[in-house]
MOPAC internal coordinates of N, CA, C and O (Angstrom, degrees):
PM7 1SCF
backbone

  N    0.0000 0     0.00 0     0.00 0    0    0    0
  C    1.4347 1     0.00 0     0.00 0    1    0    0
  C    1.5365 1   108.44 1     0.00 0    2    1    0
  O    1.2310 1   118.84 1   -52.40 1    3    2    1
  N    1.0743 1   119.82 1   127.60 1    3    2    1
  C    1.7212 1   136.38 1  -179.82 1    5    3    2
  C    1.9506 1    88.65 1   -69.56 1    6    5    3
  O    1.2310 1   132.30 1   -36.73 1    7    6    5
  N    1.3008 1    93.85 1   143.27 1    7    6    5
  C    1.5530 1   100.85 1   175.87 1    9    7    6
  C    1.4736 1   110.80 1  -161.75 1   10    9    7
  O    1.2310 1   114.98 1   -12.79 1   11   10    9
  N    1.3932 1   127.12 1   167.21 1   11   10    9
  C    1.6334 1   136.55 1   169.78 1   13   11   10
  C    2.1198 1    89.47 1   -73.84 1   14   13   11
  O    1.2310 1   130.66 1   -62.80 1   15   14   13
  N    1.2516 1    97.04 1   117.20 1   15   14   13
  C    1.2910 1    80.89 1   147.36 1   17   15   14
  C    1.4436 1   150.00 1  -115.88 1   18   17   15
  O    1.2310 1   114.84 1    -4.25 1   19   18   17
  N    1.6737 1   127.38 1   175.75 1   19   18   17
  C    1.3331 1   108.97 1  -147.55 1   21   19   18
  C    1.2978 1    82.69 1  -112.94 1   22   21   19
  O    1.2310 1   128.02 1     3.42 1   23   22   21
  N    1.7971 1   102.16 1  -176.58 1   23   22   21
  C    1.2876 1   131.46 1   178.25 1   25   23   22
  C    2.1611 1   112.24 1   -44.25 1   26   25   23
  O    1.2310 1   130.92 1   136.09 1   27   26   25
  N    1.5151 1    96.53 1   -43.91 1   27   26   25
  C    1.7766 1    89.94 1  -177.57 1   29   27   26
  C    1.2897 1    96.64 1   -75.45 1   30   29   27
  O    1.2310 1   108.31 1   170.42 1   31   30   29
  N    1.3025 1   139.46 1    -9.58 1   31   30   29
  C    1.8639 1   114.15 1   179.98 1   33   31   30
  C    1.6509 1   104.57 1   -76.21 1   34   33   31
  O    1.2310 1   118.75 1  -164.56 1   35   34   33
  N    1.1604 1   119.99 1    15.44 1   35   34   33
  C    1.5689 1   107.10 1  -151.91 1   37   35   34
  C    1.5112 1    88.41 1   -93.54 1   38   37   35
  O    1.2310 1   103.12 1   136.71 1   39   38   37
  N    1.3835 1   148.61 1   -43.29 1   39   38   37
  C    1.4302 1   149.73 1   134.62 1   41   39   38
  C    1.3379 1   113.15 1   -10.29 1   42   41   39
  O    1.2310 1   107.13 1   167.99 1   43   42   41
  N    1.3479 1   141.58 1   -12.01 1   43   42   41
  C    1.4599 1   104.33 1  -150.40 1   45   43   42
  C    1.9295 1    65.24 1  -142.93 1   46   45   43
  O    1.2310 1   121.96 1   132.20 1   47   46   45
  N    1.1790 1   113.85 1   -47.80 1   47   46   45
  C    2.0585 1   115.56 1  -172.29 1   49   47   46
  C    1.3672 1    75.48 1   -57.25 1   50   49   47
  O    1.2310 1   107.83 1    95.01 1   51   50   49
  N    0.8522 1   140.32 1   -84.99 1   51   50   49
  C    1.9098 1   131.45 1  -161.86 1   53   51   50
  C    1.1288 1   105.26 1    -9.59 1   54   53   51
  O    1.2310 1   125.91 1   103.53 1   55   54   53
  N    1.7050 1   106.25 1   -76.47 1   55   54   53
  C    1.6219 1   123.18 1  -150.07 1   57   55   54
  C    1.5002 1   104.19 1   -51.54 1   58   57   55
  O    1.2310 1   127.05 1   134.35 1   59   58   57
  N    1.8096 1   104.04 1   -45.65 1   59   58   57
  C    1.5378 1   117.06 1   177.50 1   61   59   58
  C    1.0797 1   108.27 1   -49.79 1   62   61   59
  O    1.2310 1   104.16 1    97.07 1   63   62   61
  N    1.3877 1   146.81 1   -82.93 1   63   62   61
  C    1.0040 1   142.96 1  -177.57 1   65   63   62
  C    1.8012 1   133.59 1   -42.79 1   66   65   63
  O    1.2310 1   131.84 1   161.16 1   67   66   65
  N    1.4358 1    94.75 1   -18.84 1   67   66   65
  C    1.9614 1   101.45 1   169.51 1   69   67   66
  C    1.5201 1    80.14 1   -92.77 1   70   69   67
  O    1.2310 1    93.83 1   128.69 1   71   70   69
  N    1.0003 1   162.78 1   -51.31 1   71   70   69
  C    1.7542 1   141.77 1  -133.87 1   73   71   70
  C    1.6598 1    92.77 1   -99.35 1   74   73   71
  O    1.2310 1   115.98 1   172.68 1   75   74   73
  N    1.4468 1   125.24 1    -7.32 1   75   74   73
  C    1.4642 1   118.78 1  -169.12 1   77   75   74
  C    1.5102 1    94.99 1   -88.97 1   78   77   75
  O    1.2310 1   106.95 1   144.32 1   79   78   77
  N    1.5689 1   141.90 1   -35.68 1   79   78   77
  C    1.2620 1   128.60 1   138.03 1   81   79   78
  C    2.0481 1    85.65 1   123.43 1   82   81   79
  O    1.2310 1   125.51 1  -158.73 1   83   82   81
  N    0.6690 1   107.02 1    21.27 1   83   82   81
  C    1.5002 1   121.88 1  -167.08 1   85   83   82
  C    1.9098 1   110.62 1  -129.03 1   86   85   83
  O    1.2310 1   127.28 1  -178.56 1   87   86   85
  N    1.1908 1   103.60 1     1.44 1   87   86   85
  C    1.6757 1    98.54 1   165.90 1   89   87   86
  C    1.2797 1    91.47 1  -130.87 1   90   89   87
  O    1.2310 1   120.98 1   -33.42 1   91   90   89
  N    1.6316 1   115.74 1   146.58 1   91   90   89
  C    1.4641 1   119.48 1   135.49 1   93   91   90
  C    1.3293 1   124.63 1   -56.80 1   94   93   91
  O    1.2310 1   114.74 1   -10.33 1   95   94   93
  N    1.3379 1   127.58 1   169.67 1   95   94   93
  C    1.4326 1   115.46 1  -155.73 1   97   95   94
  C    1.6180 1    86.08 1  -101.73 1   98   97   95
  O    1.2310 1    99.95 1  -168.03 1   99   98   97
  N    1.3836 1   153.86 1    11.97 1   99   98   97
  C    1.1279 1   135.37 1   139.10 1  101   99   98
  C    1.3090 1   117.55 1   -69.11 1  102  101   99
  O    1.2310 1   115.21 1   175.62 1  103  102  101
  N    1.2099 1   126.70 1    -4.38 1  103  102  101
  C    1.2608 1   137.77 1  -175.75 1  105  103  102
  C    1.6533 1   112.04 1   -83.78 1  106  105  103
  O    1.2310 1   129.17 1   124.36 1  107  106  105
  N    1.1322 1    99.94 1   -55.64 1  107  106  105
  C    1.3774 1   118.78 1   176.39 1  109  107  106
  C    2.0514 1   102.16 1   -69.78 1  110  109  107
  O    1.2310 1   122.00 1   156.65 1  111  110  109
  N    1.1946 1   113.78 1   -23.35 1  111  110  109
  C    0.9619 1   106.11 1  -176.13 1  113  111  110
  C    2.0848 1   118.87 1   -76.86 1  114  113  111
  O    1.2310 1   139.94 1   156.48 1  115  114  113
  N    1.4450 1    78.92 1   -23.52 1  115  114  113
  C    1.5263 1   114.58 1  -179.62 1  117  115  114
  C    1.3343 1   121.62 1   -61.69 1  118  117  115
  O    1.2310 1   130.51 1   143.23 1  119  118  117
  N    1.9747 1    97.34 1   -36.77 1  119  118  117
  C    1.4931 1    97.52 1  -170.30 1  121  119  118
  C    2.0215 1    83.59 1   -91.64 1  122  121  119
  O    1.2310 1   120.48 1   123.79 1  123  122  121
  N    0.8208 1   116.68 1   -56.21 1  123  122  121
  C    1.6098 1   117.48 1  -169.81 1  125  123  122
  C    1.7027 1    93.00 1   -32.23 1  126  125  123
  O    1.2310 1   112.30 1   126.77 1  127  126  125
  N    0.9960 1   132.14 1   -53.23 1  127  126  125
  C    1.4929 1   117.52 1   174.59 1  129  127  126
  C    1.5342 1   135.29 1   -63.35 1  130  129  127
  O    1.2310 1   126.62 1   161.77 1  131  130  129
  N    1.4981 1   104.87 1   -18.23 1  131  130  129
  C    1.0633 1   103.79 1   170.25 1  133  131  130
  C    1.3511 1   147.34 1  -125.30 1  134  133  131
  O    1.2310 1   135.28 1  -157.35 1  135  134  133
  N    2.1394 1    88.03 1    22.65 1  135  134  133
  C    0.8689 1   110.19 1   152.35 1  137  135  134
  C    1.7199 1   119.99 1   -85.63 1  138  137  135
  O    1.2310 1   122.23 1   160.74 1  139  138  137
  N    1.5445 1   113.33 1   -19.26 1  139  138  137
  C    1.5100 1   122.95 1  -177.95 1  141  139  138
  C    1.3244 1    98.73 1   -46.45 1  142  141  139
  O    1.2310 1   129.64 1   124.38 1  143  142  141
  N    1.7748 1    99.02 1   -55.62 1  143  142  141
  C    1.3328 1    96.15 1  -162.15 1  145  143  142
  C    1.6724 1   122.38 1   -79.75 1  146  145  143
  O    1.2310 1   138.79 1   170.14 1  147  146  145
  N    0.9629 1    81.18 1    -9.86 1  147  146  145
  C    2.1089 1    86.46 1   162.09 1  149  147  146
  C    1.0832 1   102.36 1   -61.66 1  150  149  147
  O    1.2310 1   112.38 1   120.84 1  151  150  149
  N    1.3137 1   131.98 1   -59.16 1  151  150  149
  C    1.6206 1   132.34 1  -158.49 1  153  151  150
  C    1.5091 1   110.93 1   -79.39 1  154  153  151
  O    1.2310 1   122.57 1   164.67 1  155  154  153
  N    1.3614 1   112.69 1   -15.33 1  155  154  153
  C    1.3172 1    97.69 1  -177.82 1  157  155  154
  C    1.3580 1   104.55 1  -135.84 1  158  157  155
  O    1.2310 1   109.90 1  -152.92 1  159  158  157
  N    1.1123 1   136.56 1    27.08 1  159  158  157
  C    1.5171 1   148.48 1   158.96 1  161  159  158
  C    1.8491 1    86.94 1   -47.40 1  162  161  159
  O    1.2310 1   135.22 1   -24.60 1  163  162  161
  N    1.7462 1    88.16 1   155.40 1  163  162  161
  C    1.4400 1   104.93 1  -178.02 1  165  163  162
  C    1.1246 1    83.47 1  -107.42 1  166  165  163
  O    1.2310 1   106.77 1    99.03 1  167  166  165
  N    1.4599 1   142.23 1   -80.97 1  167  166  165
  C    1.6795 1   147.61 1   160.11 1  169  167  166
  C    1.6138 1   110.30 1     9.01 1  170  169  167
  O    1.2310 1   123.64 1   -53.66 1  171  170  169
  N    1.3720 1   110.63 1   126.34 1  171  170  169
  C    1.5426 1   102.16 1   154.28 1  173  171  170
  C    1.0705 1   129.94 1   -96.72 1  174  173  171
  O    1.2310 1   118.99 1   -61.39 1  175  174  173
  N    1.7464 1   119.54 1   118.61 1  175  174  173
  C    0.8185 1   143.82 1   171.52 1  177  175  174
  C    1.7027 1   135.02 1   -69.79 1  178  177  175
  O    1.2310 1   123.55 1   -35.35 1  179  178  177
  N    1.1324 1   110.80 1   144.65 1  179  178  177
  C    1.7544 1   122.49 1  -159.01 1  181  179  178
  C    1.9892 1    91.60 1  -108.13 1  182  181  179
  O    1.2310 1   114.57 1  -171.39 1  183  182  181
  N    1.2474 1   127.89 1     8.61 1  183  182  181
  C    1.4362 1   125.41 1  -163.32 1  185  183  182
  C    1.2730 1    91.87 1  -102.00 1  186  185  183
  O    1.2310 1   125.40 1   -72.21 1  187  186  185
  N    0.9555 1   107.23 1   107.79 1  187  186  185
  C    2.0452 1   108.57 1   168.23 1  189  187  186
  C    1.8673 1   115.28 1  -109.36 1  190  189  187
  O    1.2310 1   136.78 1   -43.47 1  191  190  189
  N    1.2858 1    85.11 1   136.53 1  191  190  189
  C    1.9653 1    94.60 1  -171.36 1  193  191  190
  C    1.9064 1    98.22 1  -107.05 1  194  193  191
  O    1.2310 1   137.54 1   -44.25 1  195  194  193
  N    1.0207 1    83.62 1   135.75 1  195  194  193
  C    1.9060 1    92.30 1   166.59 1  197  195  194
  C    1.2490 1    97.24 1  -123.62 1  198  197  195
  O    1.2310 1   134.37 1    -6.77 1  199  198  197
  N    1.8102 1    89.81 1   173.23 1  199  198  197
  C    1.3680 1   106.78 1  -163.06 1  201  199  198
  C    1.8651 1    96.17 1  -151.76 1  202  201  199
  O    1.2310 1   109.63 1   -36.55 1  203  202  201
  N    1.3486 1   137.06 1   143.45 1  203  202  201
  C    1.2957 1   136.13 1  -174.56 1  205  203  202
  C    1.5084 1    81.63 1  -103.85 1  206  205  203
  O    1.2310 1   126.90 1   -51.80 1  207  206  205
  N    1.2177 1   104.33 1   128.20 1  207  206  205
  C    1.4874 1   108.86 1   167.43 1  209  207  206
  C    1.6957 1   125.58 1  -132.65 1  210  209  207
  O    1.2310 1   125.44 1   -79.70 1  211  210  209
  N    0.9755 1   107.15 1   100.30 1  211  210  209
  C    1.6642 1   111.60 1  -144.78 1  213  211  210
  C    2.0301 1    88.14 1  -106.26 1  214  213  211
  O    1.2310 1   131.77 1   -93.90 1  215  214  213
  N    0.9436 1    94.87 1    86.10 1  215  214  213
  C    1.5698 1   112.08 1   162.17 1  217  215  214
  C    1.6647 1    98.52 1    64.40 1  218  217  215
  O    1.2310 1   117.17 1  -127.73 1  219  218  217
  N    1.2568 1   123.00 1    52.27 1  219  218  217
  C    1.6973 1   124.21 1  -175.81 1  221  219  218
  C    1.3292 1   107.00 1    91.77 1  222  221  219
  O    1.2310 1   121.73 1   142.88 1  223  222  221
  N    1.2471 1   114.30 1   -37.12 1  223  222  221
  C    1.6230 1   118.10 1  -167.49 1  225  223  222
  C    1.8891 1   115.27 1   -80.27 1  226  225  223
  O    1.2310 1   127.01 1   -66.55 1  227  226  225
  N    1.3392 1   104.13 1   113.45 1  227  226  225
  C    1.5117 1   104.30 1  -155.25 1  229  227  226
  C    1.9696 1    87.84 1  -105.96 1  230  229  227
  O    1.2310 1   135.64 1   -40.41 1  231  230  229
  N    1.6929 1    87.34 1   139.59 1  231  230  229
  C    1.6003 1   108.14 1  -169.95 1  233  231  230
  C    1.3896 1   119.70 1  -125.83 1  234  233  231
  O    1.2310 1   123.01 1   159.51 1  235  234  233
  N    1.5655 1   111.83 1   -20.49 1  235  234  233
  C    1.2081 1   114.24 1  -166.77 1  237  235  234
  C    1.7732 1   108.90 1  -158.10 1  238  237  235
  O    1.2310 1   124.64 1   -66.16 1  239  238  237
  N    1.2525 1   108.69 1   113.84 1  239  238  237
  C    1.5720 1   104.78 1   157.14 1  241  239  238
  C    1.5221 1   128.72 1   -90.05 1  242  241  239
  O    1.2310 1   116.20 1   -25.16 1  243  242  241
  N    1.1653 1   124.83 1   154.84 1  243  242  241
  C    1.8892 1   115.96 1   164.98 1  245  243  242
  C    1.1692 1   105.90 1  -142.22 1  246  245  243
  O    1.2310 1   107.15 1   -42.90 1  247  246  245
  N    1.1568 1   141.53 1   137.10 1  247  246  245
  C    1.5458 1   141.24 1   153.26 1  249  247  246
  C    1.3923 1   117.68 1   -91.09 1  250  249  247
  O    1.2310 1   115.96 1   -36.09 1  251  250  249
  N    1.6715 1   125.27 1   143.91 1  251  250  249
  C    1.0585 1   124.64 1   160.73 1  253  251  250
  C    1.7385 1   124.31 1   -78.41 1  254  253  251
  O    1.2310 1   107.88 1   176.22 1  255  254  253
  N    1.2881 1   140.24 1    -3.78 1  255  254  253
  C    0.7494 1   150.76 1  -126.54 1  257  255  254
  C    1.6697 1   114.22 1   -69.75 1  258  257  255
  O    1.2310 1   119.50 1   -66.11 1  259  258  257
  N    1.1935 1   118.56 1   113.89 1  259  258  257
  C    1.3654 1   131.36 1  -165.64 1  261  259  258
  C    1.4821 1   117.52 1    69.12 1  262  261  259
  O    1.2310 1   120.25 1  -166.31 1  263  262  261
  N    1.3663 1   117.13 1    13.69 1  263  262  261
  C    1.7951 1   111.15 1  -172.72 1  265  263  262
  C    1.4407 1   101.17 1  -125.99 1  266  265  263
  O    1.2310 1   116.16 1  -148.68 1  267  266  265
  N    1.3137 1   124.91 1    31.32 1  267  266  265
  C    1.1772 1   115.83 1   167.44 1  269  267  266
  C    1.7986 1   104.27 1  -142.53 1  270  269  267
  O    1.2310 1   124.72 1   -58.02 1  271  270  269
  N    1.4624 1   108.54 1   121.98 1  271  270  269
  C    1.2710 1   123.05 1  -176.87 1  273  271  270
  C    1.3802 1   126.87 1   118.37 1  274  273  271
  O    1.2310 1   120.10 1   180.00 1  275  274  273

């Protein structure tokens, strides 16, 4: 199931993304920050993140970030 995801996927979209073999690990370090700051922005934000979530088992992230509005 495609979904907004929350603050606990941010552990597991990480891991996905270092085991997908396609970021350097500053890369991955990159998104872990900017997903922090999604979650804890004071500002409301228009950036929405999904997540494929196929029975717990997480496969896919996307961000909208700046392309919607």
């Amino acid at each position: 199931m495609i979904r907004l995801i929350t603050p606990s996927d941010t552990p597991t979209l990480i891991a996905l993304a270092e085991a997908s073999g396609l970021f350097e690990p500053n890369q991955t370090e990159e998104l872990a920050q900017m997903l922090e700051q999604h979650f804890n922005s004071e500002l409301e934000s228009q950036d929405l993140w999904f997540t494929d979530d196929d029975n717990g088992g997480k496969y896919s992230v996307a961000d909208t970030r700046g392309k919607i509005g």
